[in-house]
SENU-814304 format. One record per atom (N, C-alpha, C): residue number from 0; residue in three letters; z, y, x. Coordinates in steps of 0.1 Angstrom, whole numbers, plus 5000, padded with zeros to 4 digits. Each point is the difference from the previous one (the first is absolute). Layout:
N
(atom NUM,"ALA",(Z,Y,X)),
...
END
This chain:
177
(atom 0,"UNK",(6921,5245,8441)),
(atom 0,"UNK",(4987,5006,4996)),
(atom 0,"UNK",(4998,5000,4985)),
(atom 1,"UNK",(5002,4989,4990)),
(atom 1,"UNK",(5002,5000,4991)),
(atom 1,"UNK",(5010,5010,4990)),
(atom 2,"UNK",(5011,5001,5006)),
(atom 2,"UNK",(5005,5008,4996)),
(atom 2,"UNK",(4994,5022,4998)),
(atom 3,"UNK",(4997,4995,5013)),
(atom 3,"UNK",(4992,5019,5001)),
(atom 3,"UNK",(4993,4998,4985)),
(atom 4,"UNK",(4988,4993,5000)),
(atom 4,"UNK",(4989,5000,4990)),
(atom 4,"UNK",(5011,5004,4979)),
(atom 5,"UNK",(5010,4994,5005)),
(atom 5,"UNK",(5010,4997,4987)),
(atom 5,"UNK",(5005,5016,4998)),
(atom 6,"UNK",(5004,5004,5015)),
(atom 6,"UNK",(5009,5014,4998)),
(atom 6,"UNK",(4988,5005,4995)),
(atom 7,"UNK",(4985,5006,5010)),
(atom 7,"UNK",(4992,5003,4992)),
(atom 7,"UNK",(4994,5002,4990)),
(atom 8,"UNK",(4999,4990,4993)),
(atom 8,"UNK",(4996,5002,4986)),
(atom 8,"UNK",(5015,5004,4988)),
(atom 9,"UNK",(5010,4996,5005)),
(atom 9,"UNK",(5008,5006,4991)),
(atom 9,"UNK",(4999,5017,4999)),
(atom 10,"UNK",(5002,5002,5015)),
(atom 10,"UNK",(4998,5017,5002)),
(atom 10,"UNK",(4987,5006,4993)),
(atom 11,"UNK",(4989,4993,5003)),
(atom 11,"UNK",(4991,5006,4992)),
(atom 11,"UNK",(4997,5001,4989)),
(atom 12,"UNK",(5007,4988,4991)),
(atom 12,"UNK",(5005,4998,4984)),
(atom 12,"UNK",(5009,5010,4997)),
(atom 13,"UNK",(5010,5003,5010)),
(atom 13,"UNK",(5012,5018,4991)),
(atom 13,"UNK",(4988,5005,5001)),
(atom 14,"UNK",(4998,5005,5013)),
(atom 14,"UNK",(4992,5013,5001)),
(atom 14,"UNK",(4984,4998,4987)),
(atom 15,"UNK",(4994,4993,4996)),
(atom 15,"UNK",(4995,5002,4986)),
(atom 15,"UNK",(5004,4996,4987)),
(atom 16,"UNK",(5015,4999,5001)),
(atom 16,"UNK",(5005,4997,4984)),
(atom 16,"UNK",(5007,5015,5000)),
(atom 17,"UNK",(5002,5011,5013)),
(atom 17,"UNK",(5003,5009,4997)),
(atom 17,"UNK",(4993,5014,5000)),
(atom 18,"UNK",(4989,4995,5008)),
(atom 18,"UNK",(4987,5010,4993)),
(atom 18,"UNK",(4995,4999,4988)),
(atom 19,"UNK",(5001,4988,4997)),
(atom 19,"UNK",(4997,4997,4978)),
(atom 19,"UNK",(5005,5007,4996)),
(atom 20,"UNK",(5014,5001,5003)),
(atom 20,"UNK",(5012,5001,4993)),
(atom 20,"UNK",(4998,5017,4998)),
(atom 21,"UNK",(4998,5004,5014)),
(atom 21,"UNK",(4996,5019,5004)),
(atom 21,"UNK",(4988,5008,4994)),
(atom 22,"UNK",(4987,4989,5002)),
(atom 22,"UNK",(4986,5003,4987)),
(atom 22,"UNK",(5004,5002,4987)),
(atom 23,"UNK",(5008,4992,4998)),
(atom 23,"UNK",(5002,4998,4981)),
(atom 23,"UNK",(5008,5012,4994)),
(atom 24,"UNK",(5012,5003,5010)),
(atom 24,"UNK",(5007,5009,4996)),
(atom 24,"UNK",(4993,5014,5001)),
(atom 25,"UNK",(4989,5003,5007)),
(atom 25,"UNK",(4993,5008,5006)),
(atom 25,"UNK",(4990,5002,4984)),
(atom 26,"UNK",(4995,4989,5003)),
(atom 26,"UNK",(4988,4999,4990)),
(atom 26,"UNK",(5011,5003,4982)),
(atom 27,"UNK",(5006,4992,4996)),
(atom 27,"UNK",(5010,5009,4988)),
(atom 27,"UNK",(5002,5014,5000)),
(atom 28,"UNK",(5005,5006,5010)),
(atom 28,"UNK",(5000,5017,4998)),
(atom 28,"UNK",(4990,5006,5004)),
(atom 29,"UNK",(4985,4997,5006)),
(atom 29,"UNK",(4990,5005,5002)),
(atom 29,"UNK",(4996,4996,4984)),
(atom 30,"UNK",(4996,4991,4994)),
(atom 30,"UNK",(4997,5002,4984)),
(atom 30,"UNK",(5003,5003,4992)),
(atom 31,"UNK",(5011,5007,5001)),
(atom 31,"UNK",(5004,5005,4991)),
(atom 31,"UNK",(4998,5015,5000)),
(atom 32,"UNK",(5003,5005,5013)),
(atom 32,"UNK",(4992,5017,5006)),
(atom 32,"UNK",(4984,4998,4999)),
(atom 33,"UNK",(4995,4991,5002)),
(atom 33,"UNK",(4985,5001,4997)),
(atom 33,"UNK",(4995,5000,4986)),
(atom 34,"UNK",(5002,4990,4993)),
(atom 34,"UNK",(5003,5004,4982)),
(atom 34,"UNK",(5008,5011,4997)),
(atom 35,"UNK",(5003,5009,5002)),
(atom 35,"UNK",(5008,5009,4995)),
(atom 35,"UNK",(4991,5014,5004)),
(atom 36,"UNK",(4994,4996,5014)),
(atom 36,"UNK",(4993,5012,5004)),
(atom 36,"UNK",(4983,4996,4991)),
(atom 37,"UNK",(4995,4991,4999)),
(atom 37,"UNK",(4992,4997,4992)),
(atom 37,"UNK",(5000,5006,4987)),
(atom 38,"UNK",(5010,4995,4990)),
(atom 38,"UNK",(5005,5008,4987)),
(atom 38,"UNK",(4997,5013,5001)),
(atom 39,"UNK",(5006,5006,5015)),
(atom 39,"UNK",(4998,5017,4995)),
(atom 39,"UNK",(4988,5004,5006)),
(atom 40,"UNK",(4990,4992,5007)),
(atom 40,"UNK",(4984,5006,4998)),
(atom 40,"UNK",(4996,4995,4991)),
(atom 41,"UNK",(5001,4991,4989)),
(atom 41,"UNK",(4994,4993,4990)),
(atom 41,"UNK",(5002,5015,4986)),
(atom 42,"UNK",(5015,5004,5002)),
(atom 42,"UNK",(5004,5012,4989)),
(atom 42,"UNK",(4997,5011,5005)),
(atom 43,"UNK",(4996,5005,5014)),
(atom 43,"UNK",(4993,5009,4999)),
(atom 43,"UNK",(4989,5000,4999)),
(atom 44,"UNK",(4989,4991,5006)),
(atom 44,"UNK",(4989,5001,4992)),
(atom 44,"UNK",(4999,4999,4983)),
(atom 45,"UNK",(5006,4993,4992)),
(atom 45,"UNK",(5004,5002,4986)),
(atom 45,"UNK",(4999,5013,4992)),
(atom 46,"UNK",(5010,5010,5012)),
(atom 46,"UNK",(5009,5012,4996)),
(atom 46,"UNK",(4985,5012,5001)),
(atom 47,"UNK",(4989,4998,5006)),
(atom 47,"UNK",(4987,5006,5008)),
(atom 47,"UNK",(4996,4998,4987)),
(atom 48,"UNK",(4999,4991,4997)),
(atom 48,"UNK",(4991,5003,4986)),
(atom 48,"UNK",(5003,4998,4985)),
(atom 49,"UNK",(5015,5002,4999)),
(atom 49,"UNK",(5010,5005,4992)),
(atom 49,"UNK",(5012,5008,5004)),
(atom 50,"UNK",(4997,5011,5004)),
(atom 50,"UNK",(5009,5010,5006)),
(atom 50,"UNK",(5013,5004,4989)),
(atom 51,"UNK",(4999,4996,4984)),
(atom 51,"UNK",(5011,5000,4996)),
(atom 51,"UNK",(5013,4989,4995)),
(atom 52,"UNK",(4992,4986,5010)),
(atom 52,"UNK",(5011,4995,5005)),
(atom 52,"UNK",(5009,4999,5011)),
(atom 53,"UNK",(5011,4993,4994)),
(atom 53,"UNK",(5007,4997,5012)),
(atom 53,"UNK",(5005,4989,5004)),
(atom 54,"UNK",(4998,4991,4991)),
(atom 54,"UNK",(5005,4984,5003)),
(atom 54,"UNK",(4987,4993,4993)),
(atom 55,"UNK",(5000,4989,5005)),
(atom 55,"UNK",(4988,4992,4996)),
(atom 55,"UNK",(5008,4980,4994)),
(atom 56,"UNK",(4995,4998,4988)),
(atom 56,"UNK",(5011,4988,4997)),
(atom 56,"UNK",(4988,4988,5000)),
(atom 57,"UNK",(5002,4994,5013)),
(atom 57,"UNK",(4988,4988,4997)),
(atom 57,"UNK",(5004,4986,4993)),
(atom 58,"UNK",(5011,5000,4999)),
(atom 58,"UNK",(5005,4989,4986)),
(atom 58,"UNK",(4997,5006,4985)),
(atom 59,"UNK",(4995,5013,5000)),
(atom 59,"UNK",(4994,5003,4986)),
(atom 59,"UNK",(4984,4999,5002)),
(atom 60,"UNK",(4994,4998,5008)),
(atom 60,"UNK",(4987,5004,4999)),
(atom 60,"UNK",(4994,4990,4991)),
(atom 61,"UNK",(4989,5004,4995)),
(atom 61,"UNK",(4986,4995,4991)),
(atom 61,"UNK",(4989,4994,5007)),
(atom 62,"UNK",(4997,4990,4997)),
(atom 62,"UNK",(4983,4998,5007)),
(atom 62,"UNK",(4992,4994,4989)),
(atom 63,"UNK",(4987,5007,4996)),
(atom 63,"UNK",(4995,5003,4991)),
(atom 63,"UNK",(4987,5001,5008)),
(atom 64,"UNK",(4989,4988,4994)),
(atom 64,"UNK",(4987,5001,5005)),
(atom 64,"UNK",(4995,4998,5014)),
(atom 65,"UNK",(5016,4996,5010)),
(atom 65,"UNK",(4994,5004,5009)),
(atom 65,"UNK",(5005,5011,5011)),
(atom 66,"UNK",(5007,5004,4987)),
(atom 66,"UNK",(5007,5014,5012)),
(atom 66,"UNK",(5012,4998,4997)),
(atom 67,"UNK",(5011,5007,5010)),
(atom 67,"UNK",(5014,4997,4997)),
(atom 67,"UNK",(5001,5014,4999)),
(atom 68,"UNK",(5008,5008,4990)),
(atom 68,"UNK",(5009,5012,4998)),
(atom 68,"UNK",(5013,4997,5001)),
(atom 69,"UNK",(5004,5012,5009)),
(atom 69,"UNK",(5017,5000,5006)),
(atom 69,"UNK",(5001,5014,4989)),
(atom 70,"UNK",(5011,4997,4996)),
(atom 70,"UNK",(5008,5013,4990)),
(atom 70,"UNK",(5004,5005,5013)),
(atom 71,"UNK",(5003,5018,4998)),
(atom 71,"UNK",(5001,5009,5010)),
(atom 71,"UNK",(5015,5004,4993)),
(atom 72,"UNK",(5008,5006,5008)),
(atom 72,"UNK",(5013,5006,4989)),
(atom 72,"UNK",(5006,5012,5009)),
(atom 73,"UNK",(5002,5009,4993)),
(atom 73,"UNK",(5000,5013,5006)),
(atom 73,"UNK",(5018,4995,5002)),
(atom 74,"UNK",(5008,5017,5001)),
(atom 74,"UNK",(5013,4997,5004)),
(atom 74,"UNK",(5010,4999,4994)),
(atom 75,"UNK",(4995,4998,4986)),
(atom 75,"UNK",(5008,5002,4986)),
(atom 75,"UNK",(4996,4985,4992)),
(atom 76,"UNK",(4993,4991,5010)),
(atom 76,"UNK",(4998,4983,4994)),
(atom 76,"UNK",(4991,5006,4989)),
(atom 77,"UNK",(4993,5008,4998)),
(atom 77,"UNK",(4985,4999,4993)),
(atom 77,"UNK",(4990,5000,5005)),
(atom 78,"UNK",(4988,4988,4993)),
(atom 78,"UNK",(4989,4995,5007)),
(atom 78,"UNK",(4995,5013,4999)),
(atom 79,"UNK",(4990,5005,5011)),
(atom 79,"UNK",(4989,5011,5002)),
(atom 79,"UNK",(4988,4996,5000)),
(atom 80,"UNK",(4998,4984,4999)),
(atom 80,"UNK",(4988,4998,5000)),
(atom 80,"UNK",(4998,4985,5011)),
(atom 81,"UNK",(4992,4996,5001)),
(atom 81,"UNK",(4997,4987,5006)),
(atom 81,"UNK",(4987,5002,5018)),
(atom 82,"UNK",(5006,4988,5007)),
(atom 82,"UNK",(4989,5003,5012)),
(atom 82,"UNK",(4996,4985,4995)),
(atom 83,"UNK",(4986,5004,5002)),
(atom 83,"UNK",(4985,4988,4998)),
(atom 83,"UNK",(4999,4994,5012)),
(atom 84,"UNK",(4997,4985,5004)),
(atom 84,"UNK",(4995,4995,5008)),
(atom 84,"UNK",(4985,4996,4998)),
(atom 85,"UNK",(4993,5004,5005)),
(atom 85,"UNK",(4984,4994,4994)),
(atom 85,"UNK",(4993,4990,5014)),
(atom 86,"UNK",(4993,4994,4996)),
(atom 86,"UNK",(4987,4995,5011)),
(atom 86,"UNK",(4990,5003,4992)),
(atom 87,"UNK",(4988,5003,5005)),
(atom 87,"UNK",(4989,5004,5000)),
(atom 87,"UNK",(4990,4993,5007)),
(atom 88,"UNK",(4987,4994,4998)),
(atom 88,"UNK",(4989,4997,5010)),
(atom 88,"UNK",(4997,5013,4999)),
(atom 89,"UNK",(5001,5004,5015)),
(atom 89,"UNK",(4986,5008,5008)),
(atom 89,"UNK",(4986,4998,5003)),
(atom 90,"UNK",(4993,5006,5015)),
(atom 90,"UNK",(4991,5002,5000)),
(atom 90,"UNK",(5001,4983,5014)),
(atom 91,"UNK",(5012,5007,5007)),
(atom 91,"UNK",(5004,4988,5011)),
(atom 91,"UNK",(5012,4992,4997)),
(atom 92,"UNK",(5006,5004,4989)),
(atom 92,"UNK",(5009,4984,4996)),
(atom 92,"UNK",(5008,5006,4991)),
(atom 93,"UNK",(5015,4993,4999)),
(atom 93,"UNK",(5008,5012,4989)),
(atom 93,"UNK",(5003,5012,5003)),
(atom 94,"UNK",(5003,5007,4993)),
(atom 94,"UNK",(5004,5015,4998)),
(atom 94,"UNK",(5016,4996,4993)),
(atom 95,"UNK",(5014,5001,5014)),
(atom 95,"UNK",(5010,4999,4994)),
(atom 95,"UNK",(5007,5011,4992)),
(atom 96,"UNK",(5004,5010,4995)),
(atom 96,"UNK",(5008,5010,4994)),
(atom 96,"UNK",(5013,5000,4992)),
(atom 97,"UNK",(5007,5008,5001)),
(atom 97,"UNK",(5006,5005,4988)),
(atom 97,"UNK",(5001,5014,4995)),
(atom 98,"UNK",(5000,4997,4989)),
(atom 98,"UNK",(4999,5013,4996)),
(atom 98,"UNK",(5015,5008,4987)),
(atom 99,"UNK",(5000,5011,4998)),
(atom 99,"UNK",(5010,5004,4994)),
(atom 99,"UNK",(5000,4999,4989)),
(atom 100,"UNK",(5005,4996,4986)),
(atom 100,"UNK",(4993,5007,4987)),
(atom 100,"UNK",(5015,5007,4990)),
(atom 101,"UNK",(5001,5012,4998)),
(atom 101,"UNK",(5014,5004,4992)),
(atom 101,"UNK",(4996,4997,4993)),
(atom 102,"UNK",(5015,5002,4988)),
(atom 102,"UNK",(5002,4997,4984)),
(atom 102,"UNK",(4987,5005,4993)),
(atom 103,"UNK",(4990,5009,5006)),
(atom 103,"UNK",(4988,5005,4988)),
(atom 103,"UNK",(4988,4997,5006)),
(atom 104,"UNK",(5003,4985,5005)),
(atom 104,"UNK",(4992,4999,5007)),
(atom 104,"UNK",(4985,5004,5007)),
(atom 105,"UNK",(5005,5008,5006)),
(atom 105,"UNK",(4992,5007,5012)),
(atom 105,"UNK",(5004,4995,5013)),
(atom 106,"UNK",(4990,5001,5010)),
(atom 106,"UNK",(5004,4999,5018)),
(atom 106,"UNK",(5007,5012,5004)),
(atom 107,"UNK",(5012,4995,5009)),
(atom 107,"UNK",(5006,5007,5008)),
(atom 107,"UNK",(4994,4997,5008)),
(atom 108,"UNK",(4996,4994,5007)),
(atom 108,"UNK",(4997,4994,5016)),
(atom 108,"UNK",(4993,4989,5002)),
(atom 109,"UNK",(4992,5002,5014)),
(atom 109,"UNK",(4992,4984,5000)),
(atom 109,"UNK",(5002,4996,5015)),
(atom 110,"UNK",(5002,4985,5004)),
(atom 110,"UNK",(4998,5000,5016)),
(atom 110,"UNK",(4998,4988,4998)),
(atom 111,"UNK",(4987,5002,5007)),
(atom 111,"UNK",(4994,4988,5013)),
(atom 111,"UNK",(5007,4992,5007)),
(atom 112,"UNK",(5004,4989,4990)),
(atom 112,"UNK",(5011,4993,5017)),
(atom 112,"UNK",(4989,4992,5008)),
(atom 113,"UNK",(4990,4992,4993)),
(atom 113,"UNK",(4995,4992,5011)),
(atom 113,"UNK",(4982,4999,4994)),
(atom 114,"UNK",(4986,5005,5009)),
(atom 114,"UNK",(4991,4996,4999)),
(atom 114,"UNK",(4995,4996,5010)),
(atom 115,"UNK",(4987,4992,5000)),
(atom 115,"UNK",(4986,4998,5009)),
(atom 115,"UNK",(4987,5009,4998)),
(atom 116,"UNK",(5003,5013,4996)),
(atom 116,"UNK",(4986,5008,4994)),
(atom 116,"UNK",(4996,5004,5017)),
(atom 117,"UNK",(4990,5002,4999)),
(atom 117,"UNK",(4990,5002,5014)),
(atom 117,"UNK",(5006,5014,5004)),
(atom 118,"UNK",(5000,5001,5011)),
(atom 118,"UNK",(5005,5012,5003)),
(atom 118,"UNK",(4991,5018,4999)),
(atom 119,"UNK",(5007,5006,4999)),
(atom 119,"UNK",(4988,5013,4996)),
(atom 119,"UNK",(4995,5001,4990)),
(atom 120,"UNK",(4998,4988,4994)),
(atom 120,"UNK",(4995,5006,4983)),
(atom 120,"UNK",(5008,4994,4990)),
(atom 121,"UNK",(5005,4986,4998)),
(atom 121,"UNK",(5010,4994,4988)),
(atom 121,"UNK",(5012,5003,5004)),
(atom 122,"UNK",(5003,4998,5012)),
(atom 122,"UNK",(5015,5004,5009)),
(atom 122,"UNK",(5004,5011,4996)),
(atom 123,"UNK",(4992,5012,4993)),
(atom 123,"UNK",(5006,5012,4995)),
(atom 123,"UNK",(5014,5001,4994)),
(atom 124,"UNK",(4992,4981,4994)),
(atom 124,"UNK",(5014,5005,4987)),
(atom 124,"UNK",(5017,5001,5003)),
(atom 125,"UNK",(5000,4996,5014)),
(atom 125,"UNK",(5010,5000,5004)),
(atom 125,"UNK",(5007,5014,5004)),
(atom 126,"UNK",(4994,5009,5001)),
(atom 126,"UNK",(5003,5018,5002)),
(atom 126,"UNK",(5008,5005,4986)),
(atom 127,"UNK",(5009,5004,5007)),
(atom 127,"UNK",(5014,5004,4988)),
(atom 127,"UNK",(4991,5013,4996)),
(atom 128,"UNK",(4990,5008,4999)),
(atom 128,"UNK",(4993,5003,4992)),
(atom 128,"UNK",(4991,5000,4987)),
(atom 129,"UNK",(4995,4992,5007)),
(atom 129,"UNK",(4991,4989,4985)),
(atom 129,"UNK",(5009,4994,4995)),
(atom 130,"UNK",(5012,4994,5004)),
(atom 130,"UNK",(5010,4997,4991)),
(atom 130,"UNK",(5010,5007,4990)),
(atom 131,"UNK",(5003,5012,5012)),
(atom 131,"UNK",(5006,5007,4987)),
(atom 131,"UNK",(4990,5008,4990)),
(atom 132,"UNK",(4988,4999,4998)),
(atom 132,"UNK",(4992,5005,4992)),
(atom 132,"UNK",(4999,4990,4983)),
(atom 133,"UNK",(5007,4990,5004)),
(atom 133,"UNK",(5006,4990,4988)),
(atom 133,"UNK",(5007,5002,4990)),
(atom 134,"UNK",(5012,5010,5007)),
(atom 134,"UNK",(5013,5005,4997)),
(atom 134,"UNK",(4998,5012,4986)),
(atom 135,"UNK",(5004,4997,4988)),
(atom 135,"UNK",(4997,5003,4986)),
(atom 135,"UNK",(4992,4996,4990)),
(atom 136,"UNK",(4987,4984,5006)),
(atom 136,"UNK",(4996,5000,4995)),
(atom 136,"UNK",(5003,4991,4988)),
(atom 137,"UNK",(4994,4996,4988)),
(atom 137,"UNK",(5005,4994,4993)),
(atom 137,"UNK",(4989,4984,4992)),
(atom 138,"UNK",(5004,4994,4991)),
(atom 138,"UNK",(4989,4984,5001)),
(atom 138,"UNK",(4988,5006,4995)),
(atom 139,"UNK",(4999,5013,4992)),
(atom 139,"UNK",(4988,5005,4998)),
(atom 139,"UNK",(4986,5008,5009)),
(atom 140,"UNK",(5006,5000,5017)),
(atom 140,"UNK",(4993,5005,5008)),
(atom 140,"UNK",(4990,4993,4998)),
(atom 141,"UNK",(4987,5006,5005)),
(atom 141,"UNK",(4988,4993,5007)),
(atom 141,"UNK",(4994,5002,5011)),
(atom 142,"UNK",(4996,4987,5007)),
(atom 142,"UNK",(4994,5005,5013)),
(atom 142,"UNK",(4984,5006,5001)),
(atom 143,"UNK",(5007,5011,5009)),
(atom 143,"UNK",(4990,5011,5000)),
(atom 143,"UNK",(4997,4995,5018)),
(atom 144,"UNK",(4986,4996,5001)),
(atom 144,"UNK",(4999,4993,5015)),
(atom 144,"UNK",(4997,5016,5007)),
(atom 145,"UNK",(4997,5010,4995)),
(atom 145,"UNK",(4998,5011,5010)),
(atom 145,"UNK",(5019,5007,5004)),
(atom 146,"UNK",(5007,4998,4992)),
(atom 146,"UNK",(5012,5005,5007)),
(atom 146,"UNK",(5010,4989,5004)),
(atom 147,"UNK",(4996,4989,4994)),
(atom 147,"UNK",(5008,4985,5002)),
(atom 147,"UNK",(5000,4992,5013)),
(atom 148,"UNK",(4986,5001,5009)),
(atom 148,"UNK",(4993,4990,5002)),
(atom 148,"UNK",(4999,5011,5013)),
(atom 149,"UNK",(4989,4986,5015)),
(atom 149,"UNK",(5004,5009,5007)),
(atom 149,"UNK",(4986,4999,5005)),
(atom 150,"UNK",(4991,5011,5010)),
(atom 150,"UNK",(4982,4996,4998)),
(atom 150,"UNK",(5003,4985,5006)),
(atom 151,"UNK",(4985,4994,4995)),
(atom 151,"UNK",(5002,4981,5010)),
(atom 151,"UNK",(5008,4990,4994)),
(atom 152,"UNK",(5012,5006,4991)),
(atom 152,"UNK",(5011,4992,5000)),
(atom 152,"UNK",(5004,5000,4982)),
(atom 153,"UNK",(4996,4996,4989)),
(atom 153,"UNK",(5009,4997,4991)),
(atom 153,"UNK",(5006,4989,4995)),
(atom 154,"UNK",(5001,4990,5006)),
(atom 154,"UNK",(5003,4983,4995)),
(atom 154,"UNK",(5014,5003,5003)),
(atom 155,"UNK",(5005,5004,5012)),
(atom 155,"UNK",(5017,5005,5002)),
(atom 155,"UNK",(5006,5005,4989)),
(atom 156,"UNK",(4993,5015,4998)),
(atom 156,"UNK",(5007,5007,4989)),
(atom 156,"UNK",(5003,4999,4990)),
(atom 157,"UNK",(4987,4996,4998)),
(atom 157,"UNK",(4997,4990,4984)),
(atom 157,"UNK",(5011,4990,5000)),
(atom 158,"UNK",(5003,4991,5009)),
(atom 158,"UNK",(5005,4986,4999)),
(atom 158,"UNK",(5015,5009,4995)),
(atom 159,"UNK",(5006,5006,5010)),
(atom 159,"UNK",(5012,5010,4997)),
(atom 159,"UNK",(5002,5008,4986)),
(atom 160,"UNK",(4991,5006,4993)),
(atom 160,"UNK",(4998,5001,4991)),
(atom 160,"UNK",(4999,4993,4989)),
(atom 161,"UNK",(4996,4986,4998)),
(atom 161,"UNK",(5002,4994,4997)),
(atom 161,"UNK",(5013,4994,4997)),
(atom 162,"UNK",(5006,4994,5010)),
(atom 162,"UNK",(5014,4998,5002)),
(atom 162,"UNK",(5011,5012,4993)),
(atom 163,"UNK",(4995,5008,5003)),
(atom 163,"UNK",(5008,5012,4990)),
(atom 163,"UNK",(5001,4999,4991)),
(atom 164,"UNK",(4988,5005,4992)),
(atom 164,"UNK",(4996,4997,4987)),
(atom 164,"UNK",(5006,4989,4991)),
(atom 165,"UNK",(5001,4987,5004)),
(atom 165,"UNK",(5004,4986,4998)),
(atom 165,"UNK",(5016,5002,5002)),
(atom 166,"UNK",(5004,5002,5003)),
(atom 166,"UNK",(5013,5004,5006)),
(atom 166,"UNK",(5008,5009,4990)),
(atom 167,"UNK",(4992,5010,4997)),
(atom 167,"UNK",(5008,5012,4989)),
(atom 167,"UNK",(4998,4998,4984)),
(atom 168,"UNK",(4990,4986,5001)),
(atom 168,"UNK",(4992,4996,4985)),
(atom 168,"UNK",(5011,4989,4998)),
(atom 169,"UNK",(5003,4989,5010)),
(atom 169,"UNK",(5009,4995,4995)),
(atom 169,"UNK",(5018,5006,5000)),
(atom 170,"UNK",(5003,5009,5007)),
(atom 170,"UNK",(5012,5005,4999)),
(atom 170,"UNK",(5003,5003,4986)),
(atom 171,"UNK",(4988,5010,4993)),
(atom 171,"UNK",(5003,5006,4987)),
(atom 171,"UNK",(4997,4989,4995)),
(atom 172,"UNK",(4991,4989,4993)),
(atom 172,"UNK",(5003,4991,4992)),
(atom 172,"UNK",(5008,4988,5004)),
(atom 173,"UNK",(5006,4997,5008)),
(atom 173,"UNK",(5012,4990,5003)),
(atom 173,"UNK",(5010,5000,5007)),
(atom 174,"UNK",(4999,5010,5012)),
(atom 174,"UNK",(5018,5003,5004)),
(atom 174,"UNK",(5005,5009,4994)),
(atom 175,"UNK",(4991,5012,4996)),
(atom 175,"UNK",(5014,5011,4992)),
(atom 175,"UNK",(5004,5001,4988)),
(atom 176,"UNK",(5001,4983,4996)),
(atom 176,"UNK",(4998,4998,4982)),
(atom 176,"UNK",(5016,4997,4999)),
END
C-alpha cells in the first residue's frame, strides 16, 4: 500500500517538473513575440504623429520637466524631430498624450493614448479630428475656446493645450539646444 502512495507521488512530481519545464519554454518565446509585437504598436503610434519617421531610439531619449522626448530618425539616420510624452490633469483625471514636434518645432500630430474626460463633452478630445486640428501649430498658438474647446467642455482642451504648449516651450529651450 505504501508503496502505490510512493509510485504516486513520484508520477505526479515528473508530470509537474515537466509542465514547468513546458510553461517556461512556452512563456520565453511568447515574450519575446509579445515585446516585439508591442515595439511595433508603440512605433506606430510614434510614426502617427511623426509621419517623417521611421525608427524611434529610446536609449537617446530626453526627459525634461516631466516629459520624455524620443528623437524620431528618418531613413537616412537624421533626426526629424522628437515624440513628446505629456500627462496632463483634466477635468476627470489625467489627460495621457503624445504628441509630434519636428526640427521647427511645430506639431505633426497629436494622440490621446489614455483619459477619464466625461463622455460627450471632454471625451471629444479623443476624436482624430480635434486632434489633427493641432497639426502645424507652433509654442506661439493661443487658445481660442470658440474653435479649441468643445460647448460644456473646456478643462479637457485646455488641459491638452496646455500640455502642448509646455511641451513645444521646453523642446526649443532645452532639447533642441
Amino acid at each position: 500500500m505504501e508503496n502505490r502512495y510512493i509510485h504516486f507521488g513520484i508520477v505526479l512530481g515528473l508530470i509537474a517538473a515537466i509542465s514547468a519545464g513546458l510553461l517556461g519554454g512556452v512563456n520565453d518565446f511568447t515574450s519575446k513575440v509579445i515585446a516585439e509585437n508591442t515595439k511595433k504598436i508603440v512605433n506606430a503610434a510614434r510614426i502617427e504623429v511623426l509621419p517623417e519617421a521611421s525608427d524611434f531610439k529610446e536609449d537617446e531619449a530626453k526627459e525634461v520637466e516631466g516629459i520624455q522626448y524620443i528623437p524620431g530618425f528618418n531613413d537616412a539616420g537624421e533626426i526629424v524631430g522628437y515624440v513628446a510624452s505629456v500627462t496632463e490633469p483634466g477635468y476627470g483625471g489625467d489627460i495621457n498624450f503624445v504628441v509630434g514636434i519636428n526640427n521647427d518645432a511645430k506639431v505633426t500630430g497629436l494622440n490621446v493614448v489614455t483619459s477619464s474626460e466625461t463622455p460627450g463633452l471632454g471625451a471629444k478630445i479623443n476624436g482624430k479630428e480635434w486632434q489633427e486640428h493641432w497639426i502645424g501649430k507652433d509654442a506661439t498658438y493661443e487658445f481660442n475656446k470658440s474653435v479649441d474647446a468643445f460647448a460644456g467642455a473646456t478643462i479637457s482642451p485646455r488641459a491638452v493645450y496646455t500640455g502642448v504648449i509646455k511641451a513645444l516651450n521646453t523642446y526649443q529651450n532645452e532639447v533642441s539646444k
